[in-house]
C-alpha positions as CSV (number, residue, x, y, z in Angstrom):
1,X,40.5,60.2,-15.2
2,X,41.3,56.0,-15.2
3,X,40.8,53.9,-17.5
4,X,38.1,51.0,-17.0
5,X,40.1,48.3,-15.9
6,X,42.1,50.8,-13.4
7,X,38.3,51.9,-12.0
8,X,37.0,48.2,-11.9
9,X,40.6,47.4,-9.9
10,X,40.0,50.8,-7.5
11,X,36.2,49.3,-6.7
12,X,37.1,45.5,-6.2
13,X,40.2,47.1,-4.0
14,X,37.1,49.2,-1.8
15,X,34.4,46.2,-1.7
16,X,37.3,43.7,-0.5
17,X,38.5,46.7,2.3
18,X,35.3,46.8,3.5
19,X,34.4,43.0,3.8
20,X,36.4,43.8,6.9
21,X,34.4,44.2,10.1
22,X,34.5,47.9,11.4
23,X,33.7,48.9,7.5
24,X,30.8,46.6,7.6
25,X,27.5,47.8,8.7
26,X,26.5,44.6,10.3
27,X,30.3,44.9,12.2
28,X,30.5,41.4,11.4
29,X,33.3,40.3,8.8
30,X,32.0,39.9,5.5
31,X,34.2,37.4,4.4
32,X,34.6,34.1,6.2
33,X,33.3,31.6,3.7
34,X,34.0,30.1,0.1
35,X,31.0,31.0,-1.0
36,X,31.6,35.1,0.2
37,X,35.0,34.8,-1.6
38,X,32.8,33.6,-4.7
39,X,30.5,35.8,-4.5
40,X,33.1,38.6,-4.4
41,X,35.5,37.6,-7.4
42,X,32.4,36.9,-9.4
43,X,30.8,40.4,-8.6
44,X,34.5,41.9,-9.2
45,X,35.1,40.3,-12.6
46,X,38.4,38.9,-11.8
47,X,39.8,36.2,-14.6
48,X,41.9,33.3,-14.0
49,X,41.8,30.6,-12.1
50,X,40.0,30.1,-8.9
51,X,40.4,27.2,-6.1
52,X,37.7,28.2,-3.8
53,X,39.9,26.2,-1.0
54,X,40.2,27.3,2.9
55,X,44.2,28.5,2.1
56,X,42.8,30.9,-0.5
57,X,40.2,32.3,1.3
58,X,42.7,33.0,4.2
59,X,44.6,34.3,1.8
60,X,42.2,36.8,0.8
61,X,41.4,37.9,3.9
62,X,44.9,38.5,5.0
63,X,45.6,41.4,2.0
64,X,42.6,43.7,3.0
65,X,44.7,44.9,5.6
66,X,47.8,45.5,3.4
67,X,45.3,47.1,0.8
68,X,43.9,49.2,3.9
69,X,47.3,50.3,4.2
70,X,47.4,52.2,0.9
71,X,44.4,54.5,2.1
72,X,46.0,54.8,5.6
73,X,49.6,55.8,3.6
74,X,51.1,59.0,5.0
75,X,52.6,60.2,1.2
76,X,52.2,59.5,-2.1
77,X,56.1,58.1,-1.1
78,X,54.8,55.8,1.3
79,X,52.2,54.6,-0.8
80,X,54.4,53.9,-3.3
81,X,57.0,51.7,-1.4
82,X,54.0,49.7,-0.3
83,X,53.0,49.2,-4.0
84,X,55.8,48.6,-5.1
85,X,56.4,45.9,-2.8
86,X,53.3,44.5,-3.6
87,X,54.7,44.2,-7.4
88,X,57.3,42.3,-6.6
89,X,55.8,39.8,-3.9
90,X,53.4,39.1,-6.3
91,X,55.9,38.8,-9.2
92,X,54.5,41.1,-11.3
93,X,55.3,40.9,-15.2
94,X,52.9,43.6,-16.8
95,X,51.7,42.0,-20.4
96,X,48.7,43.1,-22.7
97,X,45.6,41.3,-22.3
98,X,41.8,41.6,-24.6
99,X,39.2,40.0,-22.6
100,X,35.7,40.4,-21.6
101,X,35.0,43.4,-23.5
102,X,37.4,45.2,-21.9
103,X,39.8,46.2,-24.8
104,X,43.2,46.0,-24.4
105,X,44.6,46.6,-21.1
106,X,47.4,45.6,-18.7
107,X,47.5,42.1,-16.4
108,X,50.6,41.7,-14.7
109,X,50.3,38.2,-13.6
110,X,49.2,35.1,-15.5
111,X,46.2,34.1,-14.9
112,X,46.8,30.4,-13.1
113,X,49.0,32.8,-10.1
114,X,47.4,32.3,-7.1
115,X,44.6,34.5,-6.7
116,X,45.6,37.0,-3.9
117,X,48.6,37.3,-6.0
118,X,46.5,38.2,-8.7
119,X,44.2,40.5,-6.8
120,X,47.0,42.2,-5.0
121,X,49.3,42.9,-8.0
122,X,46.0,44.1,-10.0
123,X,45.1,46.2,-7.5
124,X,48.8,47.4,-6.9
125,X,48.9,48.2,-11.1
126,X,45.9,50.3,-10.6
127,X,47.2,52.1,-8.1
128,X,50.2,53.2,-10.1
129,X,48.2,54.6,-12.3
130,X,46.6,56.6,-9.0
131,X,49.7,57.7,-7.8
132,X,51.0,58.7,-11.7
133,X,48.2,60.9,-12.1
134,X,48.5,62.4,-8.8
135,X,45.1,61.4,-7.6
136,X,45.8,60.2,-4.6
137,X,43.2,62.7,-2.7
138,X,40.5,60.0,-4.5
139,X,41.1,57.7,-2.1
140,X,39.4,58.2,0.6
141,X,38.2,56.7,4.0
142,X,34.3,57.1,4.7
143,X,33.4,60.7,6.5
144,X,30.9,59.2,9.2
145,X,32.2,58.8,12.2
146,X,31.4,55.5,13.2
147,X,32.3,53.8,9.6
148,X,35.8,52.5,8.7
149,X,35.0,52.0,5.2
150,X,37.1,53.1,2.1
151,X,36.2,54.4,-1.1
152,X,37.2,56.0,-4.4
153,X,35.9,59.3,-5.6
154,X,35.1,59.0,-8.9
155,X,33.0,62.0,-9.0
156,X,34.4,64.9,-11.2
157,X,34.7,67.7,-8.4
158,X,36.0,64.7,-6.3
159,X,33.3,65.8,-3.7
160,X,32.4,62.0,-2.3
161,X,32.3,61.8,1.2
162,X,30.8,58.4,2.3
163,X,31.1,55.3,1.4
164,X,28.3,52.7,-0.3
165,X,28.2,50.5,2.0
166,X,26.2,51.9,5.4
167,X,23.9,54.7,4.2
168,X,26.0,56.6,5.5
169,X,25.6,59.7,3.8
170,X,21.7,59.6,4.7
171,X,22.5,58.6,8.7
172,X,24.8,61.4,8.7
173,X,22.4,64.0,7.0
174,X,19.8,62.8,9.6
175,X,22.4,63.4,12.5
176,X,23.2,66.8,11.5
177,X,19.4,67.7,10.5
178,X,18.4,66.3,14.0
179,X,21.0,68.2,15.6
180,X,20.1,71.3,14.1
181,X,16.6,71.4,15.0
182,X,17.4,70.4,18.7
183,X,19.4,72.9,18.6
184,X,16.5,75.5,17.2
185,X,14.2,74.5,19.4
């Protein structure tokens, strides 16, 4: 399906999405602090430099909307013109990179570029490689009803419906199995 670097990229794109308050279970936005953002590019495995400064956190928090976008995109078209525009904001100059066990594989920034530069043109690479493969129906949005979380379907019949990060695939089984024995009774 992707390689490993595309996958990591797909699931540090879904975990930065859904720092955003209505894909949060708590409601409350997961990212407001230095130490969130730290805790996120250290869970994500991102390289390169880092600041940890108020602009880049700001930063951050400003592309999970753009990266929303690509779930939210009407057409492989339109998800295209949005990654591509992502390419070039961020200046993207593919090269060959071998680090962290990884093997050889493709970083289209260097590694001192700003850091939602660097997450946004990652992210952007990968999903070339999405809309290339024409796997675009991977990328999906949670199915509950009261989660606007995103995810990627990595599963082989691409049968994922809900997200990781409310339960929500247990709340909703409880809803319908609740429902269906009010409705028996």
């Amino acid at each position: 399906m992707f390689t490993s670097d595309v996958e990591l990229s797909l699931q540090a794109a879904t975990t930065l999405v859904n720092t955003l308050p209505d894909a949060s279970p708590s409601g409350e936005d997961e990212l407001t602090t230095i130490e969130q953002l730290s805790a996120w590019f250290e869970g994500e495995g991102f390289s390169g430099d880092r600041l940890g400064t108020p602009a880049e956190l700001e930063d951050l928090r400003a592309l999970r909307l753009r990266l929303r976008s690509l779930w939210a995109a009407a057409s492989d078209r339109d998800a295209a013109a949005l990654v591509n525009a992502m390419l070039a904001e961020g200046g993207a100059l593919p090269r060959l990179v071998d680090h962290d066990g990884l093997g050889w594989h493709i970083h289209a920034n260097a590694p001192d570029a700003p850091l939602a530069d660097r997450v946004m043109v990652e992210i952007a690479m990968a999903w070339v490689d999405v809309l290339r493969q024409d796997e675009r129906a991977r990328m999906k949005r949670c199915a509950a009803d009261d989660c606007g979380a995103v995810l990627v379907d990595f599963s082989r019949n691409r049968s994922k419906r809900f997200c990781d990060v409310g339960n929500c695939g247990n709340r909703m089984n409880v809803r319908a199995f609740r429902a269906r024995a009010a409705a028996s009774a």
